[in-house]
C-alpha positions in Angstrom: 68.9 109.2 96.1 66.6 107.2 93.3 68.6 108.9 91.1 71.8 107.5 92.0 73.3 104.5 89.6 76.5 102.9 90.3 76.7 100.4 86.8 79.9 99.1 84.8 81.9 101.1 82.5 84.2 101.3 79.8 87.5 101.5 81.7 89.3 104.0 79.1 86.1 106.4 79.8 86.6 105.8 83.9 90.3 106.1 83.9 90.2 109.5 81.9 87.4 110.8 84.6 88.9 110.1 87.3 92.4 111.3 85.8 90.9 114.6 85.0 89.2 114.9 88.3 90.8 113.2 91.2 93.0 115.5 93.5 96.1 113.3 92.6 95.5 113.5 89.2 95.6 110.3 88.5 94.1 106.8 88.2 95.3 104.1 89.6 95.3 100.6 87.7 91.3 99.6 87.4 90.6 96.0 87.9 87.2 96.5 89.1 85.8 100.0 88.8 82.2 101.6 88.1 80.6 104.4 86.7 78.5 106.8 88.9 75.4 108.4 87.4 73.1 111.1 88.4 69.8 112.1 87.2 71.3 109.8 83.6 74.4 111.1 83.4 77.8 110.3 84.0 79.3 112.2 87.4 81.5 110.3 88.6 83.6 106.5 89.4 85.0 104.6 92.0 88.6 102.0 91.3 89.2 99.3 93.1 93.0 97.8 92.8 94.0 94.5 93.1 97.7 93.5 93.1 98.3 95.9 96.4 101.0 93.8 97.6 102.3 90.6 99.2 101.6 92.5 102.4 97.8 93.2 101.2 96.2 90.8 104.1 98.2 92.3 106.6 95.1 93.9 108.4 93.0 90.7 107.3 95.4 87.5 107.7 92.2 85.1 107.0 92.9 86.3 103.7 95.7 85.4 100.9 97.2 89.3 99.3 95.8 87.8 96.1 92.3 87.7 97.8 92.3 91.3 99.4 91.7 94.3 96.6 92.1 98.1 97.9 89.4 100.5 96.8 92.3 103.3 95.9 90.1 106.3 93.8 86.4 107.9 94.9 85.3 111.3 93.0 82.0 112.1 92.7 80.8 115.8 91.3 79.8 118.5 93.5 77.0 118.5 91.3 75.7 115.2 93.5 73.9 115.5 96.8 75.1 115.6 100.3 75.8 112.3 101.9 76.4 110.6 98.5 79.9 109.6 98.9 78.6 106.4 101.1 75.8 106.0 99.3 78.0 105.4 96.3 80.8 103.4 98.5 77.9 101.0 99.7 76.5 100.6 96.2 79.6 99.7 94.7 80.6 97.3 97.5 76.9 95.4 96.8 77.5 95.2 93.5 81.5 94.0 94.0 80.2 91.4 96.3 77.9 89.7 93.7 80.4 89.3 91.2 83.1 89.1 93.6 85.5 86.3 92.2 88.7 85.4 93.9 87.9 88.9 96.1 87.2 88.1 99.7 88.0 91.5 100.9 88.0 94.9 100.5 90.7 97.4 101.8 91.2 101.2 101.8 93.0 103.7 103.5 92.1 107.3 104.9 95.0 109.2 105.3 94.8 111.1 108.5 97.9 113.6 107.4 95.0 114.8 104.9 92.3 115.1 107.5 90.8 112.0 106.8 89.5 109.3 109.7 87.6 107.0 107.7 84.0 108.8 108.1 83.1 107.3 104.8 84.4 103.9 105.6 82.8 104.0 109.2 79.0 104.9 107.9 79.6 101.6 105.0 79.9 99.2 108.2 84.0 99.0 107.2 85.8 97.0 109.8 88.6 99.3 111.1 91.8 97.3 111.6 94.3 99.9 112.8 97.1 102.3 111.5 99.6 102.1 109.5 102.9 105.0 109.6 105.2 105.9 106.7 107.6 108.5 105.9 106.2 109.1 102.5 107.0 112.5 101.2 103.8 114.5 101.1 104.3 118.1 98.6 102.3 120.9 99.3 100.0 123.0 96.5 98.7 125.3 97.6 95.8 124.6 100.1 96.0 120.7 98.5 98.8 118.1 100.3 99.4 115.6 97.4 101.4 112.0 97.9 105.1 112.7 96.0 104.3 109.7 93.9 101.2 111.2 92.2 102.7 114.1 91.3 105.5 112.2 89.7 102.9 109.6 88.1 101.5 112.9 86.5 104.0 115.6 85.6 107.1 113.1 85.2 108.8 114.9 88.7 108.1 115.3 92.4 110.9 118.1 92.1 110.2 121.8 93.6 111.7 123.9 90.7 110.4 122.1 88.1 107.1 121.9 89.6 106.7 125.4 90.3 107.5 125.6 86.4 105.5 123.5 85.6 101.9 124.5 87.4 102.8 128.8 87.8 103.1 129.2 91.2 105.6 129.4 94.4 103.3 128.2 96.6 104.6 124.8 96.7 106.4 123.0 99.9 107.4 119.3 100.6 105.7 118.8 104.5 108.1 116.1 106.2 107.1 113.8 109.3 105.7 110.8 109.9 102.2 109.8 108.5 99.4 107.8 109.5 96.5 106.2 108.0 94.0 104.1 108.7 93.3 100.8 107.8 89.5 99.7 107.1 88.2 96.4 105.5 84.8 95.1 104.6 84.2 91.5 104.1 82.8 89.7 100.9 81.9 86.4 102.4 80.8 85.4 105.8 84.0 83.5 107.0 85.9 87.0 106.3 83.4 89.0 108.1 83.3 87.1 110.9 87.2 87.2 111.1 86.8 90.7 111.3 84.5 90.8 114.0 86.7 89.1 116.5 89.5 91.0 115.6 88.2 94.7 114.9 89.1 97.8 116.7 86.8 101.2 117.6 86.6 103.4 115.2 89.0 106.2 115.9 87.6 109.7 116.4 88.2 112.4 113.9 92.1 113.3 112.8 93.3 116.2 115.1 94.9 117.9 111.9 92.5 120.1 109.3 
């Protein structure tokens, strides 16, 4: 992993990556976000988003919202070796902590609907703070379940007919029901993280759906 570099980069270059190659197609608004290179070159970039919300600190009320920012985009290239996704995760969060500013906390979500349970999040020595449920309409593309609002941030519509126009295929469903996902958040100071420790759940065991 000596070949793994997570350094600054020019945020026109790291929104355009990410945009090109994130499942959601898109990339959300970068106020903090680095570059990942392999072996010298550049392979992929994590975003972290501050400006989540008035309710940003609800799974960290030690903190003000305007102290909280979410880490909202990860892609790395399948060109990068196994495990690297926390390797990256736990570089970015060292060097976020150095030059942390106002930032006392980090927050991100794994969406369960999608599979998710946080594995990531859980091997980084994230806090997990509990769940969160929405009625957010998820679309299905083929085998990939997308959040509506991606899909409208990219093609300008979240609308079957003009979707299946749009990207050549039928094979395209809105999936209804109630969501989950879970909440995780790692500390940037000591006050925060021991916060967290008092209040902290188990870490829930993998999502029941595939």
């Amino acid at each position: 992993m000596n070949d793994l570099l997570v350094a600054n980069v020019d945020k026109n270059v790291l929104k355009k990556l990410i945009s090109a190659n994130h499942y959601s197609g898109t990339c959300s608004s970068i106020s903090v976000g680095y570059g990942v290179r392999y072996k010298g070159k550049l392979s992929g970039g994590i975003v972290f988003s501050a400006g989540v919300g008035r309710h940003a600190n609800a799974y960290c009320r030690i903190c003000k919202p305007t102290e909280v920012i979410e880490l909202t985009r990860l892609w790395l290239s399948d060109e990068l070796p196994k495990n690297s996704e926390s390797r990256v995760v736990g570089l970015a969060l060292r060097v976020l902590r150095k030059g942390r500013g106002r930032f006392r906390a980090v927050l991100s979500y794994a969406d369960e609907f999608a599979g998710h349970v946080g594995t990531i999040y859980q091997a980084t020595n994230f806090r997990y703070m509990g769940c969160t449920t929405s009625n957010a309409t998820k679309i299905r593309i083929g085998n990939l379940i997308v959040n509506s609002r991606s899909l409208n941030s990219r093609y300008g519509t979240s609308q079957m007919d003009r979707l299946k126009k749009i990207l050549g295929t039928d094979d395209i469903e809105r999936v209804g029901g109630q969501t989950r996902k879970h909440a995780y958040v790692y500390p940037l100071d000591d006050v925060v993280a021991a916060w967290l420790e008092q209040n902290k759940k188990p870490y829930p065991k993998r999502a029941s759906v595939v």
